[in-house]
C-alpha positions as CSV (number, residue, x, y, z in Angstrom):
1,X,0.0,0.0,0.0
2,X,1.3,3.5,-1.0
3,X,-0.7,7.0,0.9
4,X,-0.1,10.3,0.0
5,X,-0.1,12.3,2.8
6,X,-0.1,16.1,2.6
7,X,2.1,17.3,5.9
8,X,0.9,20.3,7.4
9,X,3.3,22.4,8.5
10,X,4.3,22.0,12.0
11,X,3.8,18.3,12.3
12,X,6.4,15.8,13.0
13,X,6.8,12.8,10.7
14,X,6.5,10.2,13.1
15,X,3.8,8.9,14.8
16,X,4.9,9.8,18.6
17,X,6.4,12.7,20.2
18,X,7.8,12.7,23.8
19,X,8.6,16.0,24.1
20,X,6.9,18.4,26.7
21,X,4.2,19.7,25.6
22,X,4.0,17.1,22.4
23,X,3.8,18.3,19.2
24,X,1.3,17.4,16.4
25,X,2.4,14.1,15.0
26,X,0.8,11.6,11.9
27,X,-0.8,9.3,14.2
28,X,-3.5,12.7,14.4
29,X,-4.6,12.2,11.1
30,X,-6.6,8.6,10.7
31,X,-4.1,7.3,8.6
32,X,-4.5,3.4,7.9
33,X,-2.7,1.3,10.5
34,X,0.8,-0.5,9.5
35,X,2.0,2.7,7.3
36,X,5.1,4.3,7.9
37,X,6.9,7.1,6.1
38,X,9.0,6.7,3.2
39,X,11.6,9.5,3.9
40,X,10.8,12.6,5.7
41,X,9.8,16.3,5.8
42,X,11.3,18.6,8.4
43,X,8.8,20.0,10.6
44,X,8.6,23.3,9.6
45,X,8.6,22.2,6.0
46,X,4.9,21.2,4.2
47,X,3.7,19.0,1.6
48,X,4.3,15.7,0.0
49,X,4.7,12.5,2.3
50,X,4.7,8.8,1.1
51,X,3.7,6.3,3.7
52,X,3.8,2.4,3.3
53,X,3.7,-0.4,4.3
54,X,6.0,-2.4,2.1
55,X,9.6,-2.2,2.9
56,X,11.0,-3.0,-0.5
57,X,9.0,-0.1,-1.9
58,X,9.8,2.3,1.3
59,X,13.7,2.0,0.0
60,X,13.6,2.7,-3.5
61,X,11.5,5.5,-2.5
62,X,14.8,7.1,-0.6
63,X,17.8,5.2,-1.3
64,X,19.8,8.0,-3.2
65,X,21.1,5.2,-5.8
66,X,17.6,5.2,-7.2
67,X,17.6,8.5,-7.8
68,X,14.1,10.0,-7.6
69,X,13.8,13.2,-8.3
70,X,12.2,14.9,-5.4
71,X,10.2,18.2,-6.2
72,X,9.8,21.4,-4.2
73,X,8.4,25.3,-4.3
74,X,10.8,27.4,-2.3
75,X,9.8,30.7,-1.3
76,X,13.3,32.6,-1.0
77,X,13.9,35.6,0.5
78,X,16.2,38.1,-1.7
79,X,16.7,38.0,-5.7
80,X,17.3,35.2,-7.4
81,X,20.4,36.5,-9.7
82,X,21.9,34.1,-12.4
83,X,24.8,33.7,-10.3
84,X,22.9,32.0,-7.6
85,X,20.5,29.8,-9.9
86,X,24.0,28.8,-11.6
87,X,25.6,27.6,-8.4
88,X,22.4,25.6,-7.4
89,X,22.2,23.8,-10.8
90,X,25.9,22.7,-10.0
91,X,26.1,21.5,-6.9
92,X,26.8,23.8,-3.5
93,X,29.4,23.1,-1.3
94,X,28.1,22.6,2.2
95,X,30.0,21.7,5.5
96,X,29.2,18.0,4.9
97,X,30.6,18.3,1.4
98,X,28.9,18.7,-1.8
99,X,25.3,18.9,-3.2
100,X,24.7,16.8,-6.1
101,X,23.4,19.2,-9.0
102,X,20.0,20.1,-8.9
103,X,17.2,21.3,-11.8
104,X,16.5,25.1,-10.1
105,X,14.1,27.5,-12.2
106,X,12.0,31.1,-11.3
107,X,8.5,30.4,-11.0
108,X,5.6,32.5,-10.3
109,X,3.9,32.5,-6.8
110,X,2.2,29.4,-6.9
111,X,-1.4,28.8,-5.6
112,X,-1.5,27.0,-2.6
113,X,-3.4,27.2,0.9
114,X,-2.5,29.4,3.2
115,X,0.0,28.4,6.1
116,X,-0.2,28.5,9.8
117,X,1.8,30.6,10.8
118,X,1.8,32.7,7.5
119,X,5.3,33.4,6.8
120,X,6.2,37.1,7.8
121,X,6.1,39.2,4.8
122,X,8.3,42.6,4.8
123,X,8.1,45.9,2.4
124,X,11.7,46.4,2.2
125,X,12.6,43.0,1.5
126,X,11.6,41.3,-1.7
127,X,11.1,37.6,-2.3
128,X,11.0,35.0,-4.7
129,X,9.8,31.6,-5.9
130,X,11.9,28.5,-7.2
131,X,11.3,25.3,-8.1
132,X,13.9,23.0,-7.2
133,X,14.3,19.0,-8.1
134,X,16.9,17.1,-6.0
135,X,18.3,13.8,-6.3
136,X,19.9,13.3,-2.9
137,X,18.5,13.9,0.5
138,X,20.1,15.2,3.4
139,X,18.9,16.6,6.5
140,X,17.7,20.3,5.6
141,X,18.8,20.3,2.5
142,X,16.9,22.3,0.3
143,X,17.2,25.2,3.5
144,X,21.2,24.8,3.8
145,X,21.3,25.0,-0.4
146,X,19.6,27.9,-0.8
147,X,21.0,30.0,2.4
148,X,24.4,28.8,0.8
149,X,23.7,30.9,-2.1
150,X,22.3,33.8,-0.1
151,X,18.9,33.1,-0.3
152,X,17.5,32.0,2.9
153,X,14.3,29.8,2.5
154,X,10.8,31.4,4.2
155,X,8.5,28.5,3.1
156,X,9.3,24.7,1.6
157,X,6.7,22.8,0.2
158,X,7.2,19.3,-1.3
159,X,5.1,18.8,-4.5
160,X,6.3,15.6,-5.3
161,X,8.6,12.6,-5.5
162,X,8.9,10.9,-8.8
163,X,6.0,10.3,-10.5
164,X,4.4,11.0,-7.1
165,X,2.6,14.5,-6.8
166,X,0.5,15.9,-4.5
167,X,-2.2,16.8,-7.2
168,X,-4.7,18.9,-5.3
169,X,-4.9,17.3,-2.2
170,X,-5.1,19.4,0.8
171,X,-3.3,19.7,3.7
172,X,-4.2,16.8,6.4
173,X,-5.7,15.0,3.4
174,X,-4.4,11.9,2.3
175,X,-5.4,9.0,-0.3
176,X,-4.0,5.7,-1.4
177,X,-1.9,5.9,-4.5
């Protein structure tokens, strides 16, 4: 069984939370029982989530040797300049080494819901949307890429992984695949 889960920001991607007070978790949102998540989403970071229950299918979700390209709207704040779109398409140099190149274009605002908090808009600073396709994963990645190139990320959303998309389904929402 493959879901596609929606992750609201500000929910952990695990089912538990012992932390004081606990934060919202997956196991709040009737998903079916025996799922797990195939890779992860930070928890300030929204959007696409695959859960199953299939082991085989969890890893070649998320092993990096099977390459799926893994999707995402970044709101950045700054100017994109061709210098910093060039640098993401190559590959950034972070303090655990290298990015792999990534696919980085200017998009328009998308249309998506609004988020809880809404990020904090300011006159005197302008932003920016980019689309950005990975083929690695590490831990903040798309945040640490981005500030790297002087654009620090204000919102992440995840709009798909492989063939995988998110395809109108609303935060919270989920639905087998």
């Amino acid at each position: 069984m493959l879901i596609a889960f929606n992750k609201p920001y500000g929910v952990l991607c695990q089912f538990t939370d012992r932390s004081a007070p606990p934060r919202p978790t997956l196991a709040g949102f009737g998903l079916p029982p025996g799922v797990y998540p195939a890779g992860r989403l930070d928890h300030d970071s929204e959007g696409l989530l695959l859960l199953t229950d299939d082991g085989a299918l969890a890893h070649r979700l998320t092993d990096p040797r099977h390459k799926q390209p893994k999707t995402y709207w970044v709101q950045v704040e700054g100017e994109p300049g061709a210098a910093a779109l060039q640098a993401l398409r190559q590959g950034v140099a972070l303090n655990d080494g290298p990015t792999r190149p990534a696919d980085v274009r200017r998009i328009e605002p998308p249309e998506l819901w609004p988020r809880d908090p809404p990020v904090r808009f300011r006159k005197t600073v302008p932003d920016a949307w980019l689309e950005l396709v990975l083929r690695e994963g590490r831990n903040r990645q798309v945040r640490r890429m981005t500030a790297a190139v002087g654009l620090p990320t204000l919102r992440l959303v995840r709009v798909a992984i492989g063939p995988h998309g998110l395809d109108g389904l609303q935060p919270g929402r989920w639905r087998k695949t």
